[in-house]
C-alpha positions in Angstrom: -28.3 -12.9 -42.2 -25.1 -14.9 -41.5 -22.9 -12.2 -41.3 -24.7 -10.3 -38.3 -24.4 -13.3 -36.7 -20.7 -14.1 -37.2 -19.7 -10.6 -36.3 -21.4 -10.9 -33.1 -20.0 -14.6 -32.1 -16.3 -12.3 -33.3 -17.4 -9.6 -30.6 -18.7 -12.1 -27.9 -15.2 -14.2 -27.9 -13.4 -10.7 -28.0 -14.7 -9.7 -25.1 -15.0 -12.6 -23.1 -11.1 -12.8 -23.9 -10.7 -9.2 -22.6 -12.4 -10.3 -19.5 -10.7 -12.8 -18.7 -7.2 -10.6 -19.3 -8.5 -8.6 -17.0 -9.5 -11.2 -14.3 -5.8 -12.7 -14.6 -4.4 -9.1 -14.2 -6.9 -8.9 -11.5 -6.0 -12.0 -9.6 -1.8 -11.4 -9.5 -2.6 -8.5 -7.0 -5.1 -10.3 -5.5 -2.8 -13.3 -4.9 -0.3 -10.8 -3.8 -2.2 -8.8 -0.9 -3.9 -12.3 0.2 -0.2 -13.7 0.9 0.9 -10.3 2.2 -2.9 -10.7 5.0 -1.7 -14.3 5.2 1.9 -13.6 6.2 1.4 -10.9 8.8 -1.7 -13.1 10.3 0.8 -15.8 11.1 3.0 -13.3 12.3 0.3 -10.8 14.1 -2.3 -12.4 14.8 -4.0 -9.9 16.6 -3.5 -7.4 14.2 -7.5 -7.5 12.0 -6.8 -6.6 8.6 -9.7 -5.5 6.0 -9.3 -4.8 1.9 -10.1 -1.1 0.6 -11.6 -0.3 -2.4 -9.1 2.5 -4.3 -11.0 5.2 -5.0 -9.8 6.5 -7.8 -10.7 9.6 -10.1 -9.0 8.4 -13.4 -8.8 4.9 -15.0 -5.0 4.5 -14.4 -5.8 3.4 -10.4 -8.8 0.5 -11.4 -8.7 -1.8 -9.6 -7.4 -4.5 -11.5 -4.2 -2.1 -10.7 -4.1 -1.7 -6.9 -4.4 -3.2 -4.2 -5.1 -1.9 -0.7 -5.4 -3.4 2.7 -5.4 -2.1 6.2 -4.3 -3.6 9.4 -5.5 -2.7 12.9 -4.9 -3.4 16.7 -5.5 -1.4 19.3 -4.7 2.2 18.6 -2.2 1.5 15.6 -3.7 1.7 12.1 -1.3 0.4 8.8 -1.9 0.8 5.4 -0.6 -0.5 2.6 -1.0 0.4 -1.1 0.7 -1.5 -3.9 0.3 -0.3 -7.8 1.1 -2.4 -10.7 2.4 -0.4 -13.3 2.5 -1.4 -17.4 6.0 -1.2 -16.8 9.3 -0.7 -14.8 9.9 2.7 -16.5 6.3 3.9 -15.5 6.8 2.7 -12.1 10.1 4.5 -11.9 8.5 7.9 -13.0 5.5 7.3 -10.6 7.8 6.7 -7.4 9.9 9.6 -8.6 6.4 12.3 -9.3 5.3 10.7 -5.8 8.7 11.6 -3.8 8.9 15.1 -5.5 5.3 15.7 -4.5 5.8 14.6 -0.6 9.0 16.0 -0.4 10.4 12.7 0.8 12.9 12.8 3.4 15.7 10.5 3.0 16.4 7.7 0.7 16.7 4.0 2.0 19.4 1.6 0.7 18.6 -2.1 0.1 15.0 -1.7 0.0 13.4 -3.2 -3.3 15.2 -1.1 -6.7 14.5 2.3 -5.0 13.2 3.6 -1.4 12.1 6.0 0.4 10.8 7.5 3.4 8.6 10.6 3.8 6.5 12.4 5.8 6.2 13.2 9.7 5.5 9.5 10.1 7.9 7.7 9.0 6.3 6.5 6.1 8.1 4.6 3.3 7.7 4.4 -0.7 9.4 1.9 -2.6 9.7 0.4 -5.9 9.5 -3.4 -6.8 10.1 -3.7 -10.8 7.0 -2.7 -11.8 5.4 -2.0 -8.8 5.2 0.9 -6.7 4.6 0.3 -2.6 3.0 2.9 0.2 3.2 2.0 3.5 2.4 4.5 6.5 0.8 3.6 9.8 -1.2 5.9 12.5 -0.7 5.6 16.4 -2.9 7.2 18.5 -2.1 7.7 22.2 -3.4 8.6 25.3 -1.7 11.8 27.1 -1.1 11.1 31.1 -4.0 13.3 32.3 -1.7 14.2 35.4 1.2 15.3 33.4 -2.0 17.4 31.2 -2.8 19.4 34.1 0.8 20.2 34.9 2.1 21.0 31.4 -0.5 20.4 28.5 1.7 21.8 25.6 5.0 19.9 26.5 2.7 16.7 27.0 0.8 17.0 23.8 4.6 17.6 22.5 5.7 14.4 24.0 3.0 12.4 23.3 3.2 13.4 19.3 7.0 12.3 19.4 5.8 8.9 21.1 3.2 8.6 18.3 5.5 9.5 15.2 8.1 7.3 16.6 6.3 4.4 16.9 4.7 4.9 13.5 7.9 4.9 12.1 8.8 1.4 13.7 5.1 0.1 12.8 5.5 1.3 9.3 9.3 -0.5 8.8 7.8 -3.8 10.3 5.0 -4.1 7.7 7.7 -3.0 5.2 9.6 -5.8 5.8 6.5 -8.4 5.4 5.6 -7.0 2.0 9.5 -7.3 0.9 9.4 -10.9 2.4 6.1 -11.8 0.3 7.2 -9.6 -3.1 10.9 -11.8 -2.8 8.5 -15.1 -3.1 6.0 -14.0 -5.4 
């Protein structure tokens, strides 16, 4: 009668132990994307950021593993992702599967161990020991309805280059708050 009762103390302490692993994992990205909101609040304060749940199809992206929030003002949406892996090696092979998947565009020196930037937006990946970083931001702009009726395909033309460019500048500012707040942490 003893033994049933010693093996389940063993199995209670095991896993409240695993849970609270799991909380301290947990709470370094936490801690991380709260000074992240923090520093770009002081910053931008008009800029109203929310946390997102990773949705994620596999258990490597839990969320004891990622963090995600999203800033917005006006028409300007940023988002930032950041992924602790087990280790710098893994991080290293995730950036590098990430940039062969999106094609990235150009490499950026001096940017955490490894950088880059990809897609039409100017968005930027980059690697922090062992964690892996997404930035990308959205604009959305308003085509001049006169220059619409005169020439709707160069406008829309125009307009897009407005929007991607201004992405790209969105997207470097937030990069440089989450290098500021990773060089602290």
């Amino acid at each position: 009668m003893r033994r049933p009762a010693v093996f389940f103390a063993m199995l209670l302490l095991l896993c409240l132990h695993q849970g609270s692993l799991a909380q301290r994992h947990f709470s370094h990205l936490t801690g991380l994307g709260e000074l992240l909101e923090r520093r770009v609040r002081d910053e931008k304060p008009e800029w109203e950021c929310r946390v997102i749940q990773p949705a994620s199809v596999d258990e490597a992206a839990s969320n004891d593993q990622v963090t995600i929030r999203q800033w917005a003002s006006e028409r300007r949406i940023v988002r930032v992702a950041i992924i602790r892996h087990q280790s710098d090696k893994e991080a290293v092979t995730a950036l590098r599967q990430f940039t062969m998947d999106k094609k990235a565009n150009s490499r950026i020196q001096g940017l955490g161990n490894e950088a880059f930037v990809w897609g039409l937006r100017g968005s930027i990946a980059f690697r922090q020991g062992n964690l892996t970083v997404y930035v990308t931001a959205v604009v959305s702009k308003d085509a001049d309805p006169v220059k619409m009726a005169k020439n709707p395909d160069e406008t829309r033309h125009l307009t897009a280059q407005a929007e991607r460019a201004e992405e790209a500048l969105v997207t470097k500012g937030f990069v440089q708050h989450v290098a500021a707040v990773l060089a602290t942490f």
